[in-house]
Jmol script that loads the backbone (N, CA, C; Angstrom):
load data "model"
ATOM      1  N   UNK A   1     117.895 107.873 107.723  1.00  0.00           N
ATOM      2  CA  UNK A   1     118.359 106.576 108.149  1.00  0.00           C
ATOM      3  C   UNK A   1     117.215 105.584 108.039  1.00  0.00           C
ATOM      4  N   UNK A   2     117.456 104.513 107.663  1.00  0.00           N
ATOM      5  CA  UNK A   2     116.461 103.689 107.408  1.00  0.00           C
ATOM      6  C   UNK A   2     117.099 102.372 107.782  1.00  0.00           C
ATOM      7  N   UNK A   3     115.877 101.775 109.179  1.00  0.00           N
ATOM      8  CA  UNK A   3     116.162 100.353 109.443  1.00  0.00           C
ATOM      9  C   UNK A   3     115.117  99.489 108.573  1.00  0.00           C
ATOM     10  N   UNK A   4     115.557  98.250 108.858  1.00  0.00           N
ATOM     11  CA  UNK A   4     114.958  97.291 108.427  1.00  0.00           C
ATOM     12  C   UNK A   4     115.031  96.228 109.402  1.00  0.00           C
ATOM     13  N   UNK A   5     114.369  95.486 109.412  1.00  0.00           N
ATOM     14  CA  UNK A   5     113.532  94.136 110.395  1.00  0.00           C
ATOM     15  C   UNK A   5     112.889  93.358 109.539  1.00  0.00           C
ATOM     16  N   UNK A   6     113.413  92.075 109.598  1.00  0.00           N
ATOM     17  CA  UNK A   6     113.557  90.578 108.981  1.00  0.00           C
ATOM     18  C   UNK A   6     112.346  89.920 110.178  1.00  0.00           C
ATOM     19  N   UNK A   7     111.309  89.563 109.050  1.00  0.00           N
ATOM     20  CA  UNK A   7     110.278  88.603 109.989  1.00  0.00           C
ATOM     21  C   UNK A   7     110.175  87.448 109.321  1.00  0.00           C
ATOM     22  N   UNK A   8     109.811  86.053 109.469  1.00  0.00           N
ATOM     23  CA  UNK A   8     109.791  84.949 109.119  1.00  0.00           C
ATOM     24  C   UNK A   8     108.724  84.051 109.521  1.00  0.00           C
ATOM     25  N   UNK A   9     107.900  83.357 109.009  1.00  0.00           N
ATOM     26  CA  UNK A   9     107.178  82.583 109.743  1.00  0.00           C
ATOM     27  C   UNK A   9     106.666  81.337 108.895  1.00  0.00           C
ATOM     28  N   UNK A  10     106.386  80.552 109.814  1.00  0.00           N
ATOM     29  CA  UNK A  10     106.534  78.609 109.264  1.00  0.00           C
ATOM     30  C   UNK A  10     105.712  78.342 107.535  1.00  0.00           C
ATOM     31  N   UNK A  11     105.377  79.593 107.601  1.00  0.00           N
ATOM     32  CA  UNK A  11     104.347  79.363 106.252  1.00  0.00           C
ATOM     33  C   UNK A  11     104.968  79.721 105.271  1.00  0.00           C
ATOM     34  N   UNK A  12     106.168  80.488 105.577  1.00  0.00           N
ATOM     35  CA  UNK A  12     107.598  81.135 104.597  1.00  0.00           C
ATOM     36  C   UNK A  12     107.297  82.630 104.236  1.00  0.00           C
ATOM     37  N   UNK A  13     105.985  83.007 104.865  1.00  0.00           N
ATOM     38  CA  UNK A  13     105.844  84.638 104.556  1.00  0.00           C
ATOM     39  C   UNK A  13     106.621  85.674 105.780  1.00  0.00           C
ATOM     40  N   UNK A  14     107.457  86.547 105.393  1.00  0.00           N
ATOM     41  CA  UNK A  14     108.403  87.233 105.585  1.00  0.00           C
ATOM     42  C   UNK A  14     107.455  88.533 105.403  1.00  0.00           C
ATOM     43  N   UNK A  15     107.984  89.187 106.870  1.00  0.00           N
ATOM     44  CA  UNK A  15     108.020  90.722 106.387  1.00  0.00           C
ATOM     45  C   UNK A  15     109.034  91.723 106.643  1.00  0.00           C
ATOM     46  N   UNK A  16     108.916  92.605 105.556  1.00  0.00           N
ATOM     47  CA  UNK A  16     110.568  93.653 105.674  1.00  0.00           C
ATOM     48  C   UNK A  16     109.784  95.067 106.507  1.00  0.00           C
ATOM     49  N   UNK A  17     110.050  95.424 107.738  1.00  0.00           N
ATOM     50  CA  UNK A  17     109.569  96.508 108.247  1.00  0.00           C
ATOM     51  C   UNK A  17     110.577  97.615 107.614  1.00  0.00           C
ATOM     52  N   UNK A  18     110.371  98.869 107.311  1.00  0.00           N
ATOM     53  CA  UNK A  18     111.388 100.059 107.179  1.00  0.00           C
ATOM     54  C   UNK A  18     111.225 100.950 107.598  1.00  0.00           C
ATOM     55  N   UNK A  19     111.854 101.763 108.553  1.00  0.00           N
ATOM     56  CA  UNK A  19     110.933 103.069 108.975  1.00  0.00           C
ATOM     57  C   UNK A  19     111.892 103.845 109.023  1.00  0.00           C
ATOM     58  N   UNK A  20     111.919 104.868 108.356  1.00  0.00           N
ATOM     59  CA  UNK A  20     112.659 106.417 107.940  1.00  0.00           C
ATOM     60  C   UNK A  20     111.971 107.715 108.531  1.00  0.00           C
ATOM     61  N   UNK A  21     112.998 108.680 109.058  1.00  0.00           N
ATOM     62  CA  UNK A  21     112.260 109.410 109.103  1.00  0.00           C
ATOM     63  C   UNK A  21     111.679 110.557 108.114  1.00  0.00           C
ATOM     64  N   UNK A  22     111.263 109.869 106.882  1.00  0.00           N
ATOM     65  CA  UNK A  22     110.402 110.577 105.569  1.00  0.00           C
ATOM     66  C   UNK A  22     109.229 111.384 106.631  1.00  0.00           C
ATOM     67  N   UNK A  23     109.129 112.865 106.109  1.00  0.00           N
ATOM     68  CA  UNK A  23     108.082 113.634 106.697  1.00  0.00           C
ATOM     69  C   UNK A  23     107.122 113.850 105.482  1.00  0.00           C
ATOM     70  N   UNK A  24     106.067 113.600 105.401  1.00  0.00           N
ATOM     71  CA  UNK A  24     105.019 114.396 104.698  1.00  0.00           C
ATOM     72  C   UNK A  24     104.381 115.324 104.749  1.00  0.00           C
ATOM     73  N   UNK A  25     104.396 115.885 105.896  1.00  0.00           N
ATOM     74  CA  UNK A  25     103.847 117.321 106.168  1.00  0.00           C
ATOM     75  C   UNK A  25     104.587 117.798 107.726  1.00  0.00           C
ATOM     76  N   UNK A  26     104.869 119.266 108.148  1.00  0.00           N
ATOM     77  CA  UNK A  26     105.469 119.391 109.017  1.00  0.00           C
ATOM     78  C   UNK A  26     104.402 119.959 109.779  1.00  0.00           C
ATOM     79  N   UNK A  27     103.171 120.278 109.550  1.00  0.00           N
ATOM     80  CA  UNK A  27     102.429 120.480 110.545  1.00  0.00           C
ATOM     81  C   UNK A  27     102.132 119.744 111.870  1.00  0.00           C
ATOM     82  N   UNK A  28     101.031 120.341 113.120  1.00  0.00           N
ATOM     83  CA  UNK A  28     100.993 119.295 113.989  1.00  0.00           C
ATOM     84  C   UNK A  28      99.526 118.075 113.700  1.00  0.00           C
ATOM     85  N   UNK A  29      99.070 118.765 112.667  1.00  0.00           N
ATOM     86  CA  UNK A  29      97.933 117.688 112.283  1.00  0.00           C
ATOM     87  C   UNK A  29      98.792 116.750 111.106  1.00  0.00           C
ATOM     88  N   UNK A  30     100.265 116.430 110.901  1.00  0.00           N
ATOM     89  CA  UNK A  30     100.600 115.714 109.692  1.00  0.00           C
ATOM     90  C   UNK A  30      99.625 114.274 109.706  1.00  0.00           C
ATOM     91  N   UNK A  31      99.475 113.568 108.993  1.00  0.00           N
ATOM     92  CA  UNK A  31      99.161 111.722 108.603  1.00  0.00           C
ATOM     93  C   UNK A  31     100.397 111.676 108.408  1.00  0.00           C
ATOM     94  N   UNK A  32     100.258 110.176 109.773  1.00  0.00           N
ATOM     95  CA  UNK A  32     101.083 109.022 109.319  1.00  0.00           C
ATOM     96  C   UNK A  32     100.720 108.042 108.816  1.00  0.00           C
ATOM     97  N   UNK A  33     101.589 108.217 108.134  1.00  0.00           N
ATOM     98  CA  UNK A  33     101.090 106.828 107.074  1.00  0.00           C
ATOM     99  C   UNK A  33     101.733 104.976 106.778  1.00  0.00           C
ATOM    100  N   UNK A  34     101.116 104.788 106.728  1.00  0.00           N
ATOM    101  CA  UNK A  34     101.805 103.096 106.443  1.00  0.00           C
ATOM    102  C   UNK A  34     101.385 102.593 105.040  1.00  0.00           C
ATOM    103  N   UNK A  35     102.663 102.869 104.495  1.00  0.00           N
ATOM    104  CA  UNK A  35     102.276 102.046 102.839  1.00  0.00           C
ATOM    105  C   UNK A  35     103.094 100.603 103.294  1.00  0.00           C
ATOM    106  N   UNK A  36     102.278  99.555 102.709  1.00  0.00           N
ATOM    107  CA  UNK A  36     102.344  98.063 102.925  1.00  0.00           C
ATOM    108  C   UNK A  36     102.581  97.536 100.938  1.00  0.00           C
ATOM    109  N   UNK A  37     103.589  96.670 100.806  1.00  0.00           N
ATOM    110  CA  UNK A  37     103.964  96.460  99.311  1.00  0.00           C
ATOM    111  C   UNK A  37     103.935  94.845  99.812  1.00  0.00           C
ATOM    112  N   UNK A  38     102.805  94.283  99.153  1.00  0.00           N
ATOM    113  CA  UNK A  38     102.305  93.035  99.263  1.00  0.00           C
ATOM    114  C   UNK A  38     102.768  92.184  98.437  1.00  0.00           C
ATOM    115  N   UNK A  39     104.182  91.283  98.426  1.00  0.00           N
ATOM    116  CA  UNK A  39     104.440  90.576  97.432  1.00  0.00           C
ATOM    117  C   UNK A  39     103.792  89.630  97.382  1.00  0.00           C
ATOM    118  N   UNK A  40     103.234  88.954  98.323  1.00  0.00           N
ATOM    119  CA  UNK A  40     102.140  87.618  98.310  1.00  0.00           C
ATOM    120  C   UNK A  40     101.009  87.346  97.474  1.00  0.00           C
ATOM    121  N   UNK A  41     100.501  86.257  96.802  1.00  0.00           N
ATOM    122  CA  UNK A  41      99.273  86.309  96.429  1.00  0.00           C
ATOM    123  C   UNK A  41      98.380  86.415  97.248  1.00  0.00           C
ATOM    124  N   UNK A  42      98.603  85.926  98.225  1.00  0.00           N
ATOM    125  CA  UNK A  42      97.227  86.520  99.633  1.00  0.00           C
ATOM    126  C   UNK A  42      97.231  87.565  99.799  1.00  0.00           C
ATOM    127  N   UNK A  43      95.701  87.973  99.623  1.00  0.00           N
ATOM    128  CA  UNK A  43      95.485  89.128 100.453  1.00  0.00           C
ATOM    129  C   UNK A  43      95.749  89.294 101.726  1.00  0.00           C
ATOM    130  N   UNK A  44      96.018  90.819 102.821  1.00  0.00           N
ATOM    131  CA  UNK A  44      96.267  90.553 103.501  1.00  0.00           C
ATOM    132  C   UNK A  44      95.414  91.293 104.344  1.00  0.00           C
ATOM    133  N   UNK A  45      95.321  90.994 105.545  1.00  0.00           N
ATOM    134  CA  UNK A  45      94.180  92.114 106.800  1.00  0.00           C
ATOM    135  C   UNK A  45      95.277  92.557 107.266  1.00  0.00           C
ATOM    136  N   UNK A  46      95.443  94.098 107.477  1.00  0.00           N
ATOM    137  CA  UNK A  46      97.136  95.264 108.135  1.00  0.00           C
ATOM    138  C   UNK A  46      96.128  94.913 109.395  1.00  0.00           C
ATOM    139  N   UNK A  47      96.785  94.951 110.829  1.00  0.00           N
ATOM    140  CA  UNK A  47      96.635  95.649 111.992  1.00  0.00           C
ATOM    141  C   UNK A  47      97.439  96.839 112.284  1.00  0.00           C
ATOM    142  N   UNK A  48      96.992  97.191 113.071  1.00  0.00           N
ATOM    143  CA  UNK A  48      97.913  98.202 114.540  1.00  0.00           C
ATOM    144  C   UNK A  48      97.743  97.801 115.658  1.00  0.00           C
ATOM    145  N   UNK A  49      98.797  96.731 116.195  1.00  0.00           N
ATOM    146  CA  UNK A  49      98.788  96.440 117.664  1.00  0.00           C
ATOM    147  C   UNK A  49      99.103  97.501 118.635  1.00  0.00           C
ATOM    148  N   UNK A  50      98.206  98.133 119.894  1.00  0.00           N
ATOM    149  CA  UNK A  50      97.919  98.652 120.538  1.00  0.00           C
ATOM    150  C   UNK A  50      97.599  98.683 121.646  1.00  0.00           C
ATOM    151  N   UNK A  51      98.460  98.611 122.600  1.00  0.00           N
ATOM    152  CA  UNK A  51      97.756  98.087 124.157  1.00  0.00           C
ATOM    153  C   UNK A  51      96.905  96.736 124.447  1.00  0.00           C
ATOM    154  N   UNK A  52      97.439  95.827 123.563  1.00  0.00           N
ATOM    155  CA  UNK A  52      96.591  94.835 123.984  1.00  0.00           C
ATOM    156  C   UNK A  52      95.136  94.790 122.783  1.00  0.00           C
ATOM    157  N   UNK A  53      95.055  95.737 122.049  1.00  0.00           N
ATOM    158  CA  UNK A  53      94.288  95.484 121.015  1.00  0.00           C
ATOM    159  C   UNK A  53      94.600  95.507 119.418  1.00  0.00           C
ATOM    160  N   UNK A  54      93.580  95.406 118.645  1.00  0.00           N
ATOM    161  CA  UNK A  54      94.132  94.904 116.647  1.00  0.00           C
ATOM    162  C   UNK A  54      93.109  96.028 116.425  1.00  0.00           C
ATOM    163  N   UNK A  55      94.113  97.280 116.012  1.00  0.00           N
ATOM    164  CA  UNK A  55      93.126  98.292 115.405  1.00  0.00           C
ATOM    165  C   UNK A  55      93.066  97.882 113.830  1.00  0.00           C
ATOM    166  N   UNK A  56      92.080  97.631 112.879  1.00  0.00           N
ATOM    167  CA  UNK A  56      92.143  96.847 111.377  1.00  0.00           C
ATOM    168  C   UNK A  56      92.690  98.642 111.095  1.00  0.00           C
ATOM    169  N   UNK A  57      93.246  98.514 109.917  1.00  0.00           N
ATOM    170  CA  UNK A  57      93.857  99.642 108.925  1.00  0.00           C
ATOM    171  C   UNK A  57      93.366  99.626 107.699  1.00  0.00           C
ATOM    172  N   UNK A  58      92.723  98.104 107.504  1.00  0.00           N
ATOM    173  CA  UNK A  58      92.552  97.786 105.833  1.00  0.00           C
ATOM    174  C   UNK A  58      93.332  96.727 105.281  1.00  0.00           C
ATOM    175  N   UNK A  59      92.709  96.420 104.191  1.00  0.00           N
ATOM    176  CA  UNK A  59      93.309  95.459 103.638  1.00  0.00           C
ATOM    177  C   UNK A  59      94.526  95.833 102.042  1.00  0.00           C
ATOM    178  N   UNK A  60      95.442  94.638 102.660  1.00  0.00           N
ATOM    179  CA  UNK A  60      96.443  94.826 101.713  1.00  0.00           C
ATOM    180  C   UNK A  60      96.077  94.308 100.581  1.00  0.00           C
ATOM    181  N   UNK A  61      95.870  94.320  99.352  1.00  0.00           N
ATOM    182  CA  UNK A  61      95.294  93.291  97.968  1.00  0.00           C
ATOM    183  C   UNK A  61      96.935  92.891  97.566  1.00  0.00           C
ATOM    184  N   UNK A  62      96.971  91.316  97.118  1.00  0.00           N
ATOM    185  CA  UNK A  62      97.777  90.241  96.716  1.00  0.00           C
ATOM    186  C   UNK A  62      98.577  91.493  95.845  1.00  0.00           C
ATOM    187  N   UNK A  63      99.798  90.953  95.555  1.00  0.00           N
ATOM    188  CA  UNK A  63     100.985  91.814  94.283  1.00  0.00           C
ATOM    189  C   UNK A  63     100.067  93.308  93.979  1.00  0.00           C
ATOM    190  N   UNK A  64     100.506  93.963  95.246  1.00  0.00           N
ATOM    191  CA  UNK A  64      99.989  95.171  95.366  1.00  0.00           C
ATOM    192  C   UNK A  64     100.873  96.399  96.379  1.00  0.00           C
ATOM    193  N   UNK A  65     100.497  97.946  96.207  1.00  0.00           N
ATOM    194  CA  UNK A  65     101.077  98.619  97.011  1.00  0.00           C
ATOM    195  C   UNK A  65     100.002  99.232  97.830  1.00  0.00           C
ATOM    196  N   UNK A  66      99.581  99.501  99.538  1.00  0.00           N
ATOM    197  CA  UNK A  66      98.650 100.045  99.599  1.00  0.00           C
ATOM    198  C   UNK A  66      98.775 100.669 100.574  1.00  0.00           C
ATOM    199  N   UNK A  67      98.132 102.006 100.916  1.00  0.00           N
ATOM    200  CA  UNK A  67      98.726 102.793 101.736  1.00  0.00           C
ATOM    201  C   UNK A  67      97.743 103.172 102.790  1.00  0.00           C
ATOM    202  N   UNK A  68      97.936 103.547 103.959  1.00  0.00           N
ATOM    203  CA  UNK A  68      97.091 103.570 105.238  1.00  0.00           C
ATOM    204  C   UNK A  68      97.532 104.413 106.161  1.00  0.00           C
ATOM    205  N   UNK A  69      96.286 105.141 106.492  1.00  0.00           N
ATOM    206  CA  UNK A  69      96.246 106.236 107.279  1.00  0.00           C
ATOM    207  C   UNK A  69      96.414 105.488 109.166  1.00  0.00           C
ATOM    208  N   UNK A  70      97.377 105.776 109.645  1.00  0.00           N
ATOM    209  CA  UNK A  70      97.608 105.358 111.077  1.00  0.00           C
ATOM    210  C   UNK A  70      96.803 106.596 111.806  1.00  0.00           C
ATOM    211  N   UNK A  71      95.493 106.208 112.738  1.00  0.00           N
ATOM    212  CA  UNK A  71      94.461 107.163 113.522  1.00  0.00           C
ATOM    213  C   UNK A  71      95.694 107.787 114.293  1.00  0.00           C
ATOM    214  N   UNK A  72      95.675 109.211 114.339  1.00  0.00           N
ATOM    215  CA  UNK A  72      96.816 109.960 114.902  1.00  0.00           C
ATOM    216  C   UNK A  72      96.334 110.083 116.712  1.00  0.00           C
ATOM    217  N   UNK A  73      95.446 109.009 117.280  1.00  0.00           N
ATOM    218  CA  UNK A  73      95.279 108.561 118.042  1.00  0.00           C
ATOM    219  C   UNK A  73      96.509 107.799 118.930  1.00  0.00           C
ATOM    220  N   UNK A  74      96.982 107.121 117.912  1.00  0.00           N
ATOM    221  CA  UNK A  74      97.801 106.426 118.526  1.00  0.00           C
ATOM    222  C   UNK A  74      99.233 106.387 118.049  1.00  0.00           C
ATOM    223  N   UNK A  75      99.485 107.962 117.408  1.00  0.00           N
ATOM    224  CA  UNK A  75     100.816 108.417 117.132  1.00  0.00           C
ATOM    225  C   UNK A  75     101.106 110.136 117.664  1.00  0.00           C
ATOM    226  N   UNK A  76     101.659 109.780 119.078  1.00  0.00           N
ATOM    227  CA  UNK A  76     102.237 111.197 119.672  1.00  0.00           C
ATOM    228  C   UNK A  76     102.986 110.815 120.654  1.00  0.00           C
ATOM    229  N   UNK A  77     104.081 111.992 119.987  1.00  0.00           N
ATOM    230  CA  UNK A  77     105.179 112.281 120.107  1.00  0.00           C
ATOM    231  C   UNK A  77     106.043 111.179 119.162  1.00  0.00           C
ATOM    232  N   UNK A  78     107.217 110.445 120.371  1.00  0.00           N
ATOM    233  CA  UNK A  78     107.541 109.380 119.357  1.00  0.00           C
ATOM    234  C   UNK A  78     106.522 108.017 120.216  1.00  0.00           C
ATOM    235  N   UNK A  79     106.284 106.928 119.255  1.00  0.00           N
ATOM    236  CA  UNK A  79     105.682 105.959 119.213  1.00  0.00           C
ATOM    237  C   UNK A  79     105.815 105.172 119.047  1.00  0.00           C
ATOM    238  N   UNK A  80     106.149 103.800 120.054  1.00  0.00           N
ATOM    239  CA  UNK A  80     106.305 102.358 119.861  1.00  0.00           C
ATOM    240  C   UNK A  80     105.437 101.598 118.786  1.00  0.00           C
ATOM    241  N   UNK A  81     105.079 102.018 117.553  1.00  0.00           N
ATOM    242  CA  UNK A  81     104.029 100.901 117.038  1.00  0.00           C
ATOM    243  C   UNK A  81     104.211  99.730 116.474  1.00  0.00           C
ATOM    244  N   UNK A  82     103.653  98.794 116.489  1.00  0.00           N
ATOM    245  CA  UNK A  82     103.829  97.087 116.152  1.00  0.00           C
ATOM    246  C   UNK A  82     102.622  97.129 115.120  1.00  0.00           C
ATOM    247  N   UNK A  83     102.501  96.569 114.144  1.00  0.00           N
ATOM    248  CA  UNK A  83     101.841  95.649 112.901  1.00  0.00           C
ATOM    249  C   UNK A  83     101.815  94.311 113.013  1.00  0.00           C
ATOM    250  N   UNK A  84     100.302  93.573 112.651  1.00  0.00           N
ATOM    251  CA  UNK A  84     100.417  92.008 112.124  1.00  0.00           C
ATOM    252  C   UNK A  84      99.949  92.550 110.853  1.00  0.00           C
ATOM    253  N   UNK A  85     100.126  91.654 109.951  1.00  0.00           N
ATOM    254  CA  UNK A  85      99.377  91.292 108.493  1.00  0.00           C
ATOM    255  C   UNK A  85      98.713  89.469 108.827  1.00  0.00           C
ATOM    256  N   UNK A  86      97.671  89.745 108.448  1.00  0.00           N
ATOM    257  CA  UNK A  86      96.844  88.448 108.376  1.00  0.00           C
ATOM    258  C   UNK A  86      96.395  88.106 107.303  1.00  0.00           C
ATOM    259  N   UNK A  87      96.831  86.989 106.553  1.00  0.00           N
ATOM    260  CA  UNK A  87      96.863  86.411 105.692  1.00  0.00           C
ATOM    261  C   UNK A  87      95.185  85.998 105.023  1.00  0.00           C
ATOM    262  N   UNK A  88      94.448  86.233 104.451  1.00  0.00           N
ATOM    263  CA  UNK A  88      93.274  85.527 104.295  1.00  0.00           C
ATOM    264  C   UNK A  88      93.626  84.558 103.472  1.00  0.00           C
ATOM    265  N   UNK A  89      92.829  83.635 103.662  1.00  0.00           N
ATOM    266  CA  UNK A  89      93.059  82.103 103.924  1.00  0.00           C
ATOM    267  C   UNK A  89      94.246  81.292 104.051  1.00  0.00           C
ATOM    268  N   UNK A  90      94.657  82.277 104.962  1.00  0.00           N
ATOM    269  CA  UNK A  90      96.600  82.030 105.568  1.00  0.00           C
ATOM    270  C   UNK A  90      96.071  81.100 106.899  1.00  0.00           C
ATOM    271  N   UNK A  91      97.627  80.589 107.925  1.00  0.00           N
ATOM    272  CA  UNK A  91      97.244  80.439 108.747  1.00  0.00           C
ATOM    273  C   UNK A  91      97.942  80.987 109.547  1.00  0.00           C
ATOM    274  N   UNK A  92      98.887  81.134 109.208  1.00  0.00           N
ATOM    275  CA  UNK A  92     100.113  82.117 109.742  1.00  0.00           C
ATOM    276  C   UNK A  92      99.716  83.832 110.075  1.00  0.00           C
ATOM    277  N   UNK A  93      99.983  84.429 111.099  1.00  0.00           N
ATOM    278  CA  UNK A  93      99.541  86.032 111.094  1.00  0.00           C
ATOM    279  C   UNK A  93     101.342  86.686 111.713  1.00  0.00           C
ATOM    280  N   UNK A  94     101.661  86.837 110.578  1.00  0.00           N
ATOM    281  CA  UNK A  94     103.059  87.497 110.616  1.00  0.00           C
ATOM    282  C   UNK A  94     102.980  88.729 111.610  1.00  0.00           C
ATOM    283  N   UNK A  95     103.750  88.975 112.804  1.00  0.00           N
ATOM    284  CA  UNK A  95     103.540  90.624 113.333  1.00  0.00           C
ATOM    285  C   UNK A  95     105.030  90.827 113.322  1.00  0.00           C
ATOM    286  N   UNK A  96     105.433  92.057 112.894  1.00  0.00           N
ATOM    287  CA  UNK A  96     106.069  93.010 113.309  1.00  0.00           C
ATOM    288  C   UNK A  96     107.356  93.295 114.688  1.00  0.00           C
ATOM    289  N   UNK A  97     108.438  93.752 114.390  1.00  0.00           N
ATOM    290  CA  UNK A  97     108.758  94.178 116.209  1.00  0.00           C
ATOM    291  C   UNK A  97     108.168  95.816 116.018  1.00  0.00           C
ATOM    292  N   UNK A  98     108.309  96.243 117.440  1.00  0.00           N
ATOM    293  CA  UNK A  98     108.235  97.842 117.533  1.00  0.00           C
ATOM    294  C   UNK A  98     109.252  98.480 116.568  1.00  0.00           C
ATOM    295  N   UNK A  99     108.451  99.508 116.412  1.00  0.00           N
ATOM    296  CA  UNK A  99     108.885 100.667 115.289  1.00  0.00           C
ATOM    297  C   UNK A  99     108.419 101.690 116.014  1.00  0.00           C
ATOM    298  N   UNK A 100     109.457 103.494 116.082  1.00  0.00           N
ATOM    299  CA  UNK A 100     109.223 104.234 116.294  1.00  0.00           C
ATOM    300  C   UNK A 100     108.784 104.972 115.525  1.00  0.00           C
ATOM    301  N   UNK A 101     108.267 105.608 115.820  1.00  0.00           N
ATOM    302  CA  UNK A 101     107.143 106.578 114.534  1.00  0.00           C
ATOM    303  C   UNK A 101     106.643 107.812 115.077  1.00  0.00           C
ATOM    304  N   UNK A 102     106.811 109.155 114.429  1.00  0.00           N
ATOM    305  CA  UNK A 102     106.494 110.277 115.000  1.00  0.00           C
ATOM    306  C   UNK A 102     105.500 110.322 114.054  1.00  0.00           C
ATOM    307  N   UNK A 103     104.466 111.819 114.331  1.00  0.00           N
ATOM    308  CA  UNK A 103     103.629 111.769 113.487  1.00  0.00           C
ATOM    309  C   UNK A 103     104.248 112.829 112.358  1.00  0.00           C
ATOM    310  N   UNK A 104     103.568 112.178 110.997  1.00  0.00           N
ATOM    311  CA  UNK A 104     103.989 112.771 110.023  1.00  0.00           C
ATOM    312  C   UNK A 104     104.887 111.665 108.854  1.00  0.00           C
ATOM    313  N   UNK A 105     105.590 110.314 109.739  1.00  0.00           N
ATOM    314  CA  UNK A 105     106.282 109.507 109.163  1.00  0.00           C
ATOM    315  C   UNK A 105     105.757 108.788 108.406  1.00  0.00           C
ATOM    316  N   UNK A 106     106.383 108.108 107.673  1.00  0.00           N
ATOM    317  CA  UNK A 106     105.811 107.303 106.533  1.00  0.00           C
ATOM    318  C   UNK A 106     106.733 106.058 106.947  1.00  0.00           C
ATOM    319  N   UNK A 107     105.737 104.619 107.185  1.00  0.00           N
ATOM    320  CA  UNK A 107     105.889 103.477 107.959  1.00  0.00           C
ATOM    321  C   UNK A 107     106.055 102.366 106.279  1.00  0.00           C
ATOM    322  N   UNK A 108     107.328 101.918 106.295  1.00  0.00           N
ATOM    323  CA  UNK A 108     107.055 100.931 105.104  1.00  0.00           C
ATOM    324  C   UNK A 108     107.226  99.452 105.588  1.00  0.00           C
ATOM    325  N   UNK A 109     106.039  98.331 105.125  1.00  0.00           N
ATOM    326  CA  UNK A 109     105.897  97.166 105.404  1.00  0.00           C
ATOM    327  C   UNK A 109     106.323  96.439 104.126  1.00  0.00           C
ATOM    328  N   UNK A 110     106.630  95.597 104.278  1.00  0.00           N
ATOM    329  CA  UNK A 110     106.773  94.665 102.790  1.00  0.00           C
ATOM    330  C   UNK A 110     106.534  93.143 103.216  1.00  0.00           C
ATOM    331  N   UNK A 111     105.430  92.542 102.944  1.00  0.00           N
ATOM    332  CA  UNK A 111     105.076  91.491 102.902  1.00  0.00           C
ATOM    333  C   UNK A 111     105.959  90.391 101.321  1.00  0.00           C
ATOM    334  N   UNK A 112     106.493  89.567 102.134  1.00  0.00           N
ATOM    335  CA  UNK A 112     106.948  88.332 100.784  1.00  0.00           C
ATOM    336  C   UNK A 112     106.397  87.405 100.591  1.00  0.00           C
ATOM    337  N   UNK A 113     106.064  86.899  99.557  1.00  0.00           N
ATOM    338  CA  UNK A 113     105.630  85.536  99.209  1.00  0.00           C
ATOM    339  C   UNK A 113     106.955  84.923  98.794  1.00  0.00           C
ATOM    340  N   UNK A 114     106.627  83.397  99.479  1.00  0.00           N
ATOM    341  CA  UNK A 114     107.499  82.256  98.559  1.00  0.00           C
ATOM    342  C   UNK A 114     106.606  81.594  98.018  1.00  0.00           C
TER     343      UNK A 114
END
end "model"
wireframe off; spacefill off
backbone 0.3
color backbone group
């Protein structure tokens, strides 16, 4: 099953959250992962919002696909996690709603450019 979540913001960059439950490994050490598909020419800075903090993940590069290891720190059991993407030399910082995520899932972001 796969949802999706419509984000919007004044600068016209949109993001498509998707989260399935795709497993990549069934062990209890699996990676979760977050591949991010950057339609924007901006590059982008991924977070992981976290209790009140911006764990960086890496950067997304402009008309690109890029994929990121989520610290299995902050994925057990199931898991509320939230994303911003920050635009460099944006002004806008698009975030995310909650997404559940076990470990092992594969988290898809899609950043749009207009």
């Amino acid at each position: 099953m796969v949802r999706l979540l419509r984000f919007t913001s004044l600068a016209g960059v949109a993001l498509l959250l998707a989260c399935g439950p795709k497993r990549v490994a069934t062990d209890s050490q699996a990676r979760t992962t977050l591949v991010v598909q950057n339609d924007s020419y901006l590059d982008h800075n991924i977070f992981l919002l976290q209790g009140g903090q911006r764990i960086r993940l890496g950067t997304a590069r402009g008309l690109a696909t890029s994929r990121f290891t989520i610290p299995a720190q902050y994925v057990f059991g199931a898991s509320a996690l939230q994303f911003l993407a920050d635009p460099i030399g944006g002004r806008v910082t698009p975030v995310s709603e909650r997404v559940t995520v076990s470990p092992g899932d594969e988290v898809h972001l899609q950043i749009r450019g207009f």
